[in-house]
N, C-alpha and C positions, 0 to 999 in steps of 0.2 A: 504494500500500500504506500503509495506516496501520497508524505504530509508536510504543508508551511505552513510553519508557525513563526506568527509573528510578533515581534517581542521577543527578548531575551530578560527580561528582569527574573522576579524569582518564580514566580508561577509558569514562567515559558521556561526557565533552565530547567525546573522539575521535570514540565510534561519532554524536553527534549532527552531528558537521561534515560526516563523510562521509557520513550517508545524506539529510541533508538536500540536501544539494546535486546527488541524483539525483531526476531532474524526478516519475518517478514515487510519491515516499513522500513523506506527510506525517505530521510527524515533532513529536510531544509529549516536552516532559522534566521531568521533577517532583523534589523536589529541596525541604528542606526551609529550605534556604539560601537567601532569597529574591534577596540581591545577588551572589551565582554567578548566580543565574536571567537578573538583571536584562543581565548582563555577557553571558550567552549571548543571548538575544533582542535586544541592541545586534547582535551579529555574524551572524546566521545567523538565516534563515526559519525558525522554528518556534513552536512554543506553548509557553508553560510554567504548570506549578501548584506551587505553594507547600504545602507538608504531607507528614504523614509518608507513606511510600509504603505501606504497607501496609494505609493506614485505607480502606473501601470506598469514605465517602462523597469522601477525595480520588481514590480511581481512575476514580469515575465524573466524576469535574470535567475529570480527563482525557482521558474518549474511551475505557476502556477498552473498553465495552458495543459498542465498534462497530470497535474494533482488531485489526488482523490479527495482529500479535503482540507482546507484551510482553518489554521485556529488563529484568532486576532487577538491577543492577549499584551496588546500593549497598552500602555499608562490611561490611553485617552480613549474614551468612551466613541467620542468622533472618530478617529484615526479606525479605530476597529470596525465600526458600522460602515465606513467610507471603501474601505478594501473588502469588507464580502460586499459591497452594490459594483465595485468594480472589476473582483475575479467573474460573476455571475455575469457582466454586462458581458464584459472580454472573453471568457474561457470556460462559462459556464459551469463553473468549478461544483462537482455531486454536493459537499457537505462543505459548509460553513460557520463556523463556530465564534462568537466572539465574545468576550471577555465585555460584561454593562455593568459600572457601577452605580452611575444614579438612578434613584428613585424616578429624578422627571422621566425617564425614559422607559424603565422599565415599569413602573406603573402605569401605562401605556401601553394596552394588551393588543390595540388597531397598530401600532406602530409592526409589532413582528408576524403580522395576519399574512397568509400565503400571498394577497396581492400587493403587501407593501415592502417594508426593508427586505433586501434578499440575505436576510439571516434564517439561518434554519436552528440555531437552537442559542440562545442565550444563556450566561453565566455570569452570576458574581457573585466570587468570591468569600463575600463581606456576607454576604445574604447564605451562604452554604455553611458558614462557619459557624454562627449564630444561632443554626439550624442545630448542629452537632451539639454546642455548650449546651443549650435549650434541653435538650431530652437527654444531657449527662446531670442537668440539675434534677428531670423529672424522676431518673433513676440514680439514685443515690448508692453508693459504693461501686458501680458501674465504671469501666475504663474507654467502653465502648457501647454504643447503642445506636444500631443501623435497620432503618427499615427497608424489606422485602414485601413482594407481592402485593403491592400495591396500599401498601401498609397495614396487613393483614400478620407479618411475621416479623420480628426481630432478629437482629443476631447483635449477641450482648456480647461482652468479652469484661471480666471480672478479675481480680487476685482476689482468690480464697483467703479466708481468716481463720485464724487458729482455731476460733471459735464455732467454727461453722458446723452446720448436722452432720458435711457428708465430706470435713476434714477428714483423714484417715479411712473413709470407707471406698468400694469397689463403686465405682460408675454405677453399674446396676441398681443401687440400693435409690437413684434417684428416683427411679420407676415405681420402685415398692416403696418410697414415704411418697409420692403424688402419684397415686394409682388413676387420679380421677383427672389429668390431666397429659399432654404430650410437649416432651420436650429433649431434643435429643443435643448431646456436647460433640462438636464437629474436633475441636483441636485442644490440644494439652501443651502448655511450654513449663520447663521447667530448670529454673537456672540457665533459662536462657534456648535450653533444650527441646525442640519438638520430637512429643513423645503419642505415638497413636494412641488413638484414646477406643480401646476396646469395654467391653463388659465388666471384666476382672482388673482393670486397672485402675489401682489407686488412687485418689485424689489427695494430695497432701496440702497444708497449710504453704501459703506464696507460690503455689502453682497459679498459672495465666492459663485459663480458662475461655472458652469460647462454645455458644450453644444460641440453640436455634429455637424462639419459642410463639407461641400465638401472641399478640400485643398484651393482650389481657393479663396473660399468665407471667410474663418475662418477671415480675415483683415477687411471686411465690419462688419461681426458680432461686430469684437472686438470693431468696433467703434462705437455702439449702445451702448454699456457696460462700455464705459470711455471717457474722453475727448480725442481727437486724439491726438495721438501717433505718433512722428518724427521718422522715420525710425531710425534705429542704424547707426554710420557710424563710429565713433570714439570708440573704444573699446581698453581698458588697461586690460591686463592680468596679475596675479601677482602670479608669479611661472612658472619656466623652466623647470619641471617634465615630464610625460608622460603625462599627461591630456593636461598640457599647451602649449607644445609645438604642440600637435596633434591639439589644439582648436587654435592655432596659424596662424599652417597649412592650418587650413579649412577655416579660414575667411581670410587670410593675399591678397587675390585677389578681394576683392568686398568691404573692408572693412579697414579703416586705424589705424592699429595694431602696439600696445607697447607694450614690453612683459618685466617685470621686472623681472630679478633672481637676489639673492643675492650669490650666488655661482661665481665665477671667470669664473673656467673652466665650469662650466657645461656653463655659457653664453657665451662664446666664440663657444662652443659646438654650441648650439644652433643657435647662427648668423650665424653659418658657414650650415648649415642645412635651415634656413630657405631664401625667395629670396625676399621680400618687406616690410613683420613687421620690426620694428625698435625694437632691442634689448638693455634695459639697465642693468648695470651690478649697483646692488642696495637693498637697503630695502625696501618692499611694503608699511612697517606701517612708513617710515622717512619723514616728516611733510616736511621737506623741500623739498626731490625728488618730494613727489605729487605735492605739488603748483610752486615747474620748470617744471615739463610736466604739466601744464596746468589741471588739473585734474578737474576743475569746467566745463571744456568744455568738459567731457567724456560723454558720454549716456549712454556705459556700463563700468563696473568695476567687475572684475570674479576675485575671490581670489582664488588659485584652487594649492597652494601649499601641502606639506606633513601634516602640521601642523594648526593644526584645531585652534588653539590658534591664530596663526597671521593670519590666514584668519579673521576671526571675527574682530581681533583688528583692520589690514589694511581696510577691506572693513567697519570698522563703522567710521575709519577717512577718507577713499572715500568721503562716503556718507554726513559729516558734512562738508568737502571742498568743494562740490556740484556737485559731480557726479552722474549722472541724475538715474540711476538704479544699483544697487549691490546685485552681488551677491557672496555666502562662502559655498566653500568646505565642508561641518561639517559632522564627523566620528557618534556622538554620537545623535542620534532621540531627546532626550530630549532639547539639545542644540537647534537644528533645530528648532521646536516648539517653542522656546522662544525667540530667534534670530528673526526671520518671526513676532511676537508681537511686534520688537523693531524698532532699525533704518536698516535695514537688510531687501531689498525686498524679494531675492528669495536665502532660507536656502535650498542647497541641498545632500542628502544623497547618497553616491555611495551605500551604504547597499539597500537601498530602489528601485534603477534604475537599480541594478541589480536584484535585486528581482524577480520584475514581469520576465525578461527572462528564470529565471530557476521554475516559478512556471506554464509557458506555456508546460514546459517538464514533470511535475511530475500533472497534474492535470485529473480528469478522465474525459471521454467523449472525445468527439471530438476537443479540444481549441487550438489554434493557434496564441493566444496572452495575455498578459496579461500583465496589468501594474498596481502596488501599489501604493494607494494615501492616503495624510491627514497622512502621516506616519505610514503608513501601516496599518490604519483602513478601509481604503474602497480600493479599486479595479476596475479596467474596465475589461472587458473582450472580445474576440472574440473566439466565439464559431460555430461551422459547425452544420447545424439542417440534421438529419438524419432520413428515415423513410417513412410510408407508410399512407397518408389521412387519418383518423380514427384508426389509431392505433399510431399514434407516439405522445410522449407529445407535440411537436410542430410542426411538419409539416401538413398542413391543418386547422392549428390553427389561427384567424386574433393574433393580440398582445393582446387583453384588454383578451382574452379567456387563454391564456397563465399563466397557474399559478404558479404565479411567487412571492417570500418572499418579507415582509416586506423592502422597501429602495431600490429594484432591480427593474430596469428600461432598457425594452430595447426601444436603442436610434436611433438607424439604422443598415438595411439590407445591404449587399452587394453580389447582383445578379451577377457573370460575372462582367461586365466593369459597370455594372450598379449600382446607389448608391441609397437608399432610405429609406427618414428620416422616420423612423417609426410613423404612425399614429393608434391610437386604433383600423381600420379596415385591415390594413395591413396585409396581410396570409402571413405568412411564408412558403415557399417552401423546399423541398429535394435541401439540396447542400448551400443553403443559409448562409455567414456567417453575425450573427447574435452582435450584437453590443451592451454590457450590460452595467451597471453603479452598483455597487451594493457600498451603502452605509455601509453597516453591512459585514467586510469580513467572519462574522461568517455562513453567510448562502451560501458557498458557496459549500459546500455539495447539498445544495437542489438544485440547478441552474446545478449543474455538470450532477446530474440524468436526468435532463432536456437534455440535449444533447448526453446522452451515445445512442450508437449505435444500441442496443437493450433495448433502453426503452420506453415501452411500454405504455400504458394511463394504 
């Protein structure tokens, strides 16, 4: 598959790591920064062009006339919508992807209507991320919370607590304490280590867990996997930006919200915008502001400002004040990984949560989801099974027949309204979206031919 992607900042260097390093796509990035360029083509196979993205004569220096799809992930809202109306005018480029951060635009659902902008699928960021904090506040001791099937299924991902029912017990015994529900564990790490996760296998205390459950039930599971978990109710924000104020937004009615900026106006801005959070105008990392709000009584603590530096710093003095769970903004994978080993619950990456969105648009087969985990080593997927009883590689297939690589697991079907945890006799049907776990992103070639439309046995 050939892809330009335009922009090289941090969300195009990500999507250029990962999809170059799948054997099938060849993978341009343009970029009007020629020593960013230089720095990417030292690290990773690909091509780059030097110029503004939007200009035709640089889209064509790129490859666009012959690209299967274009992602526009540079800074400006304009520049991105400007170049899919002009690969589409010029080259009629299949898929088009662009990177929208404001509101005027994207609240504006006639603007991306088949007869207007030649976008075909919009992104931001700001708005994906937001998404993610949101339903890690809704589920409390969670590390991960991703919806499937059309939000019909979950895939949670937790560290076990010493304290938990089914510390020290076999997998199995999850089924016999919730007889009256389904919920099946796709992956086990432990120490770091991916360990299959069979019937008779142990769960021990700080294993990293991951399981597939109905929406509903995901809160009983997670209370088999840790000592119970007090709802969230008190939540500090720290940062008045777009993330924060959006995540402000979204909990400021269910939920009793502080939002720290250390900006003037942007906090006045904000108070004036939002109608029940309490706005303070401050330093997130000022020893004194956290211990006058109370900060020991916080359950969540989201650092989610510009600057990857005072998130870390603010949310590790949270955490030592006693704020029940923290979590940081953090730009750079490697920070994230080492932060999440320290005082730092949940390191999250906007490179990473956007990721899987635009690797659902560029993947072949039939996929309709996809999310990057463990920092972008492993992967979930949802994928559509296509095909005819004896000729398709998966349809008419139970699962255990289903051959499927090394660490890929699938975890549950979504029939219609119907949800169903996969068990080793389960047939998968035509139409079926299909619910995977793949440990190793590297195989994810093999899993794709699995669901193309004409693949055959």
């Amino acid at each position: 598959m050939k892809i330009v992607i335009l922009g090289a900042g941090q969300v195009g260097r990500t999507a250029a790591y990962h999809l170059s390093r799948e054997e099938a796509n060849d993978v341009t990035v343009v970029d009007s920064n020629e020593e960013v360029l230089r720095d990417l083509q030292g690290r990773l196979d690909i091509r780059t062009v030097a110029g503004n993205a939007a200009f035709p004569t640089v889209l064509d220096s790129a490859g666009a006339a012959g690209a299967d799809v274009l992602i526009a992930l540079t800074n400006s809202d304009e520049v991105n919508m400007l170049a899919c109306e002009v690969a589409y005018t010029l080259y009629r480029t299949p898929t088009k992807i662009a990177r929208i951060r404001s509101a005027e635009y994207t609240g504006n659902p006639k603007l991306f209507s088949a007869e207007a902008l030649s976008v075909d699928v919009w992104i931001s960021p700001e708005q994906l991320v937001t998404e993610y904090i949101e339903r890690l506040i809704r589920y409390p001791g969670a590390l991960h919370v991703l919806p499937f099937g059309g939000g019909q299924a979950r895939l949670v991902g937790v560290r076990v607590g010493a304290g938990a029912p089914l510390a020290g017990q076999p997998i199995r015994r999850l089924r016999e304490r919730l007889p009256d529900l389904d919920a099946r564990i796709v992956a086990l790490y432990r120490d770091g280590r991916r360990i299959d996760p069979e019937a008779d296998t142990v769960i021990e205390a700080d294993d990293e867990v991951f399981f597939i459950a109905a929406r509903d039930s995901v809160r009983r599971v997670l209370g088999e996997l840790r000592a119970e978990d007090n709802p969230a109710r008190r939540v500090v924000i720290a940062g008045g930006g777009s993330i924060g104020l959006r995540l402000a937004r979204a909990l400021e009615r269910t939920h009793h919200v502080k939002l720290i900026e250390r900006d003037a106006k942007r906090a006045r801005h904000v108070s004036e915008v939002l109608e029940e959070a309490i706005v303070l105008h401050g330093d997130a990392a000022d020893e004194e502001l956290l211990i006058e709000e109370n900060i020991d009584g916080a359950d969540v603590f989201a650092a989610v400002t510009n600057s990857e530096e005072a998130n870390i710093l603010s949310a590790m003095l949270a955490k030592r004040l006693g704020a029940n769970k923290v979590m940081a903004l953090i730009n750079k994978p490697s920070y994230a990984e080492l932060m999440e080993s320290g005082s730092i619950d949940v390191a999250i990456s906007p490179q990473t949560v956007t990721l899987g969105s635009l690797l659902a648009h560029v993947r072949r087969g039939d996929v309709v989801r996809v999310h990057s985990l463990r920092h972008g080593t492993a992967e979930a997927m949802e994928a559509i099974a296509h095909g005819e009883a004896g000729r398709s590689r998966t349809v008419g297939l139970a699962v255990d027949a289903i051959p499927m690589p090394d660490g890929a697991r699938i975890g549950a079907i979504t029939r219609g309204s119907e949800l169903i945890l996969a068990h080793h006799d389960t047939v998968v049907q035509d139409g079926d979206h299909v619910i995977i776990f793949l440990a190793d992103r590297r195989h994810v070639d093999q899993v794709e031919r699995l669901f193309m439309a004409n693949g055959t046995r």
